[in-house]
DRENTOR-166522 format. One record per residue (C-alpha): residue in three letters; x, y, z. Coordinates in steps of 0.001 Angstrom, whole numbers, plus 500000, padded with zeros to 6 digits. Each point is the difference from the previous one (the first is absolute). Layout:
<pts>
ALAXYZ;...
</pts>
This chain:
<pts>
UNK441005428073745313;UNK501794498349497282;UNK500320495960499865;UNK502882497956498911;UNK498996497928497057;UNK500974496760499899;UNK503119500165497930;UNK501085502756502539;UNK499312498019502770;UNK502087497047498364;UNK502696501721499319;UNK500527501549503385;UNK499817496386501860;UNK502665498896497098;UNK501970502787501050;UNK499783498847504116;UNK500608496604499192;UNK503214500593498084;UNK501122502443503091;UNK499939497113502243;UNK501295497521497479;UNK502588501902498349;UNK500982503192502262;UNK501042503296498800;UNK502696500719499277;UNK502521503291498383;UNK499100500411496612;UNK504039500923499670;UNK501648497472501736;UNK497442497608501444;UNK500657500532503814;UNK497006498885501713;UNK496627502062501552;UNK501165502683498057;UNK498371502137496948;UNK503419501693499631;UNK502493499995502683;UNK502313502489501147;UNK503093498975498155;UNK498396499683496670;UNK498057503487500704;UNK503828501600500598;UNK500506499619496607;UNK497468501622498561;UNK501111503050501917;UNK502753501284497541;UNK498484503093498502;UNK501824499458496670;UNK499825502514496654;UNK500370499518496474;UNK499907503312497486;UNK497779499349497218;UNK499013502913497284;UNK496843501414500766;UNK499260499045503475;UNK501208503484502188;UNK501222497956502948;UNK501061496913498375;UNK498351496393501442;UNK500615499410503283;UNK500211495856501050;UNK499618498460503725;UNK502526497522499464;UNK502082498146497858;UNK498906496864497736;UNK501291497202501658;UNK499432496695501434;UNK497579500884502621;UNK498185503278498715;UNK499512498280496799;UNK498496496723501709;UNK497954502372502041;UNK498482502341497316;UNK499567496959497550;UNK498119498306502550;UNK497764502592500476;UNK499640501175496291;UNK499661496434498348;UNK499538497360502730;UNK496975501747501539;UNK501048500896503016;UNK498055502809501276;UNK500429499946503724;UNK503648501421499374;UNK498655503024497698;UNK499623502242503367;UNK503677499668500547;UNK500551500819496446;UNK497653503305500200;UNK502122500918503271;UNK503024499129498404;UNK499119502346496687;UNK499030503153502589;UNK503430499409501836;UNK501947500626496800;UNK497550502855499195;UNK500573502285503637;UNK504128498534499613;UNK499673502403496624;UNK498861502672501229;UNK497415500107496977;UNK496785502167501889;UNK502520502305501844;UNK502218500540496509;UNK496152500456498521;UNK498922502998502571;UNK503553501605499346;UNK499568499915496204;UNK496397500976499871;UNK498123497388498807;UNK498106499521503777;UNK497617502025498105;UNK499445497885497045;UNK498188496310500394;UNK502638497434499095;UNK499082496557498668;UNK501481496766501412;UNK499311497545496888;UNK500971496302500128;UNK502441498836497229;UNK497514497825498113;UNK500038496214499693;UNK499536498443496217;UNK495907498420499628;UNK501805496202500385;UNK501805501084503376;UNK496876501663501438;UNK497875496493498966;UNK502469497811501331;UNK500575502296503626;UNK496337500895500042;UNK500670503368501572;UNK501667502993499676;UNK502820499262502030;UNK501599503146500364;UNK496919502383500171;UNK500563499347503707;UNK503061501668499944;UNK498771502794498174;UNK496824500585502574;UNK502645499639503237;UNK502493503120497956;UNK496624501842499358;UNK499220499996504191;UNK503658500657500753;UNK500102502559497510;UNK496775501854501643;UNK500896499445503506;UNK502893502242499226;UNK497798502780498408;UNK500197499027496449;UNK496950499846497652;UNK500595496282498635;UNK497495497842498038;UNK500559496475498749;UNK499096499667496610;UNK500094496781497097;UNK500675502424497287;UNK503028497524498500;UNK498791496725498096;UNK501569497794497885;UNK498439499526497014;UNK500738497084497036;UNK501934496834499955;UNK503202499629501185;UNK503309497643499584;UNK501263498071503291;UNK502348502366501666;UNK502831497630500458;UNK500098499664495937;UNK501276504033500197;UNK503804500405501209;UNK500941503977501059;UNK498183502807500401;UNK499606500283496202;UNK498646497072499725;UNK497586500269502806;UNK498482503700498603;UNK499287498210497046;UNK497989497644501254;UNK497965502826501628;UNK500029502562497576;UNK497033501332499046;UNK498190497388502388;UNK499706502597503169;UNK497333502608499865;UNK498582502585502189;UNK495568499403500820;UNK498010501512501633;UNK500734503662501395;UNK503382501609500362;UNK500602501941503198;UNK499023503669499634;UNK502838501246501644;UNK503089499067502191;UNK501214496915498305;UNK500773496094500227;UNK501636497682502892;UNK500906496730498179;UNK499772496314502082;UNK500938496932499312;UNK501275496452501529;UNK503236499437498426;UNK502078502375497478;UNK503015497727497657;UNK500836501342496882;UNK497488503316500528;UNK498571499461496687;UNK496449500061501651;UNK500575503034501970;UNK501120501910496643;UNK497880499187498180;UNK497228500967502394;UNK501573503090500088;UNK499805500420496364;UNK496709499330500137;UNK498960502584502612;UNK502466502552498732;UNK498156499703496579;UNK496638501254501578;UNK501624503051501812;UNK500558498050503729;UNK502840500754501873;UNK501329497045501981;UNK501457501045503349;UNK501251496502501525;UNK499665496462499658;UNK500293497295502642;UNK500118496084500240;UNK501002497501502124;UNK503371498793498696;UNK502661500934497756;UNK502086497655498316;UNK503285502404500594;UNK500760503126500716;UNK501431502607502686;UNK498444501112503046;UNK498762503186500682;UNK500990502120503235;UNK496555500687501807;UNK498811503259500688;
</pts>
């Protein structure tokens, strides 16, 4: 039997106390008793695609980047709020069955290969500052999905970002953007044997990341099949299989 030490135990009274004190409420739009209502969930139920070289399917988003889906995912990627990632790993594996991904897997034969659900990695500073690995949960919910359906899927870190980088707001444009990460994203660890590469990520702007992730992967011989976050920033929805 394992004890709560004492910071443990501190932390989890802090946490009642605020509950009474200051109530839950959406992390998207603030309506009360609520980790993520029903309205605010609706629009992270989009199933929207973006074609980017070198990922076969192209990146597939939940919902677009607006008022409330940014609120939401920003307060549960920088403001701490953890309580809402569940909704975020059941919003992730919505957009995942919408595409069709482990059926369009069986039919193109790589059920028989093990495919890879890696996390788009977070710079050192961002990982300090969040002290997790925010989207590894996302990753680990695809990975279940993905099996449930009869497809060999592993989660695996094998992206890092390595070396120091400029603020991103001081890049405009893509251009500018896979500048600033040239060079900086590199594959650890070891590559999948066979099968390939499922991409996922919170948000996706300019796509600089994503491409240069690709690069990256494409560069040690990996084949990158999809790639899925939790908002876009614009683009067209898909028709659902």
């Amino acid at each position: 039997m394992r004890y709560l030490t004492s910071r443990e135990t501190f932390a989890a009274l802090f946490r009642e106390i605020c509950d009474v004190v200051i109530p839950r409420g959406c992390a998207g739009c603030d309506r009360p008793d609520e980790t993520l209502c029903d309205e605010c969930r609706l629009r992270f139920s989009q199933c929207l695609v973006r074609s980017i070289p070198g990922i076969d399917r192209g990146v597939f988003s939940a919902g677009r980047y607006g008022a409330e889906t940014r609120r939401a995912i920003l307060q549960w990627k920088d403001h701490g709020d953890e309580e809402v990632t569940a909704d975020m790993c059941d919003i992730i594996c919505r957009c995942v069955r919408d595409s069709g991904l482990a059926s369009r897997l069986h039919v193109g034969g790589n059920g028989s290969g093990r495919i890879v659900v890696v996390p788009v990695p977070s710079t050192p500073a961002s990982l300090h500052r969040r002290g997790r690995r925010h989207v590894l949960p996302l990753a680990k919910a695809i990975r279940t999905m993905l099996r449930n359906g009869g497809v060999a899927a592993d989660v695996d870190q094998i992206l890092s970002i390595a070396g120091r980088l400029g603020k991103s707001v001081q890049q405009s444009g893509v251009a500018g953007r896979l500048g600033r990460l040239e060079g900086h994203i590199r594959v650890c660890g070891r590559p999948p044997d066979d099968g390939g590469v499922v991409l996922v990520d919170d948000i996706i702007t300019t796509g600089s990341t994503m491409r240069q992730c690709v690069r990256a992967l494409r560069e040690h011989g990996i084949p990158v099949v999809a790639a899925y976050t939790l908002a876009s920033v614009t683009r067209r929805a898909v028709s659902r299989p």
